[in-house]
LOFILO-951993 format. One record per residue (C-alpha): residue in three letters; residue number from 1; z, x, y. Coordinates in Angstrom, 3 decimals. Example, Ala and Ser with C-alpha at 12.3 -4.5 7.8 and 13.67 -1.06 7.14 Angstrom:
// LOFILO-951993
@res:ala | n:1 | c3:7.800 | c1:12.300 | c2:-4.500
@res:ser | n:2 | c3:7.140 | c1:13.670 | c2:-1.060
// end
This chain:
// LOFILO-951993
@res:unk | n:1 | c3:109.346 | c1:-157.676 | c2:-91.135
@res:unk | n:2 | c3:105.500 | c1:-155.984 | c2:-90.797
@res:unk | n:3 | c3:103.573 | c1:-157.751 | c2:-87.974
@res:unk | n:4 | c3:100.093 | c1:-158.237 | c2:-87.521
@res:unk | n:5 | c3:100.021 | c1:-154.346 | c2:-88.868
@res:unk | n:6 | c3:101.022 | c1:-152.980 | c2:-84.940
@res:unk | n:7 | c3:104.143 | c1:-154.657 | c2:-84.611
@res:unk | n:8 | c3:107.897 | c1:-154.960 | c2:-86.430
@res:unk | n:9 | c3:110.802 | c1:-156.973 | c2:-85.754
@res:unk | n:10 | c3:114.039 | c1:-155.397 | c2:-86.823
@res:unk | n:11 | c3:117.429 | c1:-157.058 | c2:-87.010
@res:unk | n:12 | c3:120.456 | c1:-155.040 | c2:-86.811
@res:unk | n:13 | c3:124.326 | c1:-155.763 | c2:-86.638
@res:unk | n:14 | c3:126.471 | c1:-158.828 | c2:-88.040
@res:unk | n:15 | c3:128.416 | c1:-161.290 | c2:-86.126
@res:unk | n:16 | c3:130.772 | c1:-164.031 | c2:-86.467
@res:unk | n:17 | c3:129.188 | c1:-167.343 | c2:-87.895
@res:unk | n:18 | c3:128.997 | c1:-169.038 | c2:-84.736
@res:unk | n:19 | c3:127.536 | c1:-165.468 | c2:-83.049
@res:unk | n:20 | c3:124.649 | c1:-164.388 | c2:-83.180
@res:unk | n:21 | c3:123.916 | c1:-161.913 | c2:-85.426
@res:unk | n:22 | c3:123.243 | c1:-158.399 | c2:-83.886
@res:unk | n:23 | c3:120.155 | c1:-157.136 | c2:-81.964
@res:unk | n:24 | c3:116.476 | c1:-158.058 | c2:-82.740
@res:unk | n:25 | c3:114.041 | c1:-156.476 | c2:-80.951
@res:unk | n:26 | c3:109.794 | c1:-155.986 | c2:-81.429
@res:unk | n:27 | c3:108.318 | c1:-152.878 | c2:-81.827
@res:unk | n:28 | c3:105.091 | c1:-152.092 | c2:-80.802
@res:unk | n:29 | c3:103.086 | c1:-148.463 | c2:-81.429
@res:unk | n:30 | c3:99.833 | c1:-146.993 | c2:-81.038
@res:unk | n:31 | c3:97.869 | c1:-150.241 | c2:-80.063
@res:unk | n:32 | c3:95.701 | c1:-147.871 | c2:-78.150
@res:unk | n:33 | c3:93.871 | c1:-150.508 | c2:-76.321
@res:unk | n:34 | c3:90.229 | c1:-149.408 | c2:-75.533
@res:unk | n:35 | c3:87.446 | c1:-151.994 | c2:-75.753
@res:unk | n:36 | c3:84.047 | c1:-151.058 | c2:-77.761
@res:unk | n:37 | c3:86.225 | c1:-148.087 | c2:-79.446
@res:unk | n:38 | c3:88.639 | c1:-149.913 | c2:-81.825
@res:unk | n:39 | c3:87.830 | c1:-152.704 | c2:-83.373
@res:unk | n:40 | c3:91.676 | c1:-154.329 | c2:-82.823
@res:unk | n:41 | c3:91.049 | c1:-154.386 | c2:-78.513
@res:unk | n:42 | c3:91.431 | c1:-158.404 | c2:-77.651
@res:unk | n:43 | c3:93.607 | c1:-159.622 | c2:-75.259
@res:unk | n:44 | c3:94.215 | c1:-162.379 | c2:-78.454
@res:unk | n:45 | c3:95.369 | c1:-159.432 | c2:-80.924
@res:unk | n:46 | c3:98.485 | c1:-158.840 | c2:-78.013
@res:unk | n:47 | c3:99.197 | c1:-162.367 | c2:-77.906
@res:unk | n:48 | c3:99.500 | c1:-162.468 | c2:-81.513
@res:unk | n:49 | c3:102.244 | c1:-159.901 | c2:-81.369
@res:unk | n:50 | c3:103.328 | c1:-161.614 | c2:-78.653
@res:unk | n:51 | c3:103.989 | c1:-164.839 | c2:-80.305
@res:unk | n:52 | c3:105.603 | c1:-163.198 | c2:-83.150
@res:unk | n:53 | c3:108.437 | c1:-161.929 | c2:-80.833
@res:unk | n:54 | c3:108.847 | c1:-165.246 | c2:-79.379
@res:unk | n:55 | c3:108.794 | c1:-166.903 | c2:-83.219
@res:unk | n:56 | c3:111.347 | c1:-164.365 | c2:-84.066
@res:unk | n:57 | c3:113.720 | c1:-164.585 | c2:-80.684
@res:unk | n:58 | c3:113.234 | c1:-161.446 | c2:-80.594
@res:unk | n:59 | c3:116.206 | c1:-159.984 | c2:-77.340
@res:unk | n:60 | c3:113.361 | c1:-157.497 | c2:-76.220
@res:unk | n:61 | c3:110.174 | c1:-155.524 | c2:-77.278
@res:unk | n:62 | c3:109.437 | c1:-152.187 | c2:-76.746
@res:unk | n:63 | c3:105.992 | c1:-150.546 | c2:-76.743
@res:unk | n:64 | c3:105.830 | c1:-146.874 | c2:-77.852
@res:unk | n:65 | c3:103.453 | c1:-145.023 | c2:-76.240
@res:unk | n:66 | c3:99.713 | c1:-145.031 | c2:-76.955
@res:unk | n:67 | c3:99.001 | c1:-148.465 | c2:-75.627
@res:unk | n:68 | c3:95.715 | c1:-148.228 | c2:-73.493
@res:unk | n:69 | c3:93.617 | c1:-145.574 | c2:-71.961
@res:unk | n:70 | c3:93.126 | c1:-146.880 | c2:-68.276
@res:unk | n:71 | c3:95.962 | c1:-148.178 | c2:-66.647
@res:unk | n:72 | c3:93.931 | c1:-149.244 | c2:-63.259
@res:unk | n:73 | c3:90.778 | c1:-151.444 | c2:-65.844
@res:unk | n:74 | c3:93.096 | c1:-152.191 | c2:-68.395
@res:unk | n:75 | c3:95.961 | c1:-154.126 | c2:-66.068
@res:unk | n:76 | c3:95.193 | c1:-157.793 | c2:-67.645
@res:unk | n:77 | c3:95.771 | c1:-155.916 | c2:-71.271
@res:unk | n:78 | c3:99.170 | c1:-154.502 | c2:-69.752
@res:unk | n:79 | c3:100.124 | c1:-158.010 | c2:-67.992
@res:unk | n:80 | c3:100.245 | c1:-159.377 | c2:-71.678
@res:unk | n:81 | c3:102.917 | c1:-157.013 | c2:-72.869
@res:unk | n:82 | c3:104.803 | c1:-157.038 | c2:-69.017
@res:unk | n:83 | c3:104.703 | c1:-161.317 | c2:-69.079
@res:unk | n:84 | c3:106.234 | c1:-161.797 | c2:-72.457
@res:unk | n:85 | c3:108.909 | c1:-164.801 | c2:-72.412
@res:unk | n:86 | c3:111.237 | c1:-161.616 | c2:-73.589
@res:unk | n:87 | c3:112.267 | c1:-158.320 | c2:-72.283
@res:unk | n:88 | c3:109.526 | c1:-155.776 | c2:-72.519
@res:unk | n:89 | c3:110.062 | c1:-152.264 | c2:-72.338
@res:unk | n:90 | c3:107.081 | c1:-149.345 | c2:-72.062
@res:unk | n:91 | c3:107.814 | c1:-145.568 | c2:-73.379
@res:unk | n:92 | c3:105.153 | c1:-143.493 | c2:-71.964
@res:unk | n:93 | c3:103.009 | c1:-141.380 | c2:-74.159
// end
């Protein structure tokens, strides 16, 4: 499923009927988080992805690189992704 056009949950794996089925996990790329350069950077537009992991049950989310430019200015931005009610995961680059 295509969310909020940074994000996809995928579900993989089969299971008993009283198991769940497989892994499902959110995928986040390139949100490149830089306010007054993209048009996208809101604290809300994370949230949204957020949520969409949490509406899902999502296990964990990952973030693939590219997600903001200033780690020290942008730490609120990051706290969104890090304080998910899920796993969160960061690949830097």
């Amino acid at each position: 499923m295509f969310l909020s056009g940074l994000a996809a949950s995928v579900v993989m794996g089969t299971a008993r009927a009283d198991e769940k089925a497989g892994v499902t996990f959110l995928v986040v790329s390139d949100v490149h988080y830089r306010p007054g350069v993209f048009p996208h950077d809101t604290h809300e537009q994370l949230e949204k992805i957020v949520a969409s992991g949490v509406a899902a049950k999502v296990d964990f989310g990952i973030q693939l690189g590219d997600f903001q430019h200033n780690a020290a200015r942008d730490r609120a931005f990051i706290d969104v992704w890090n304080n998910a009610p899920f796993e969160t995961h960061h690949v830097i680059g």
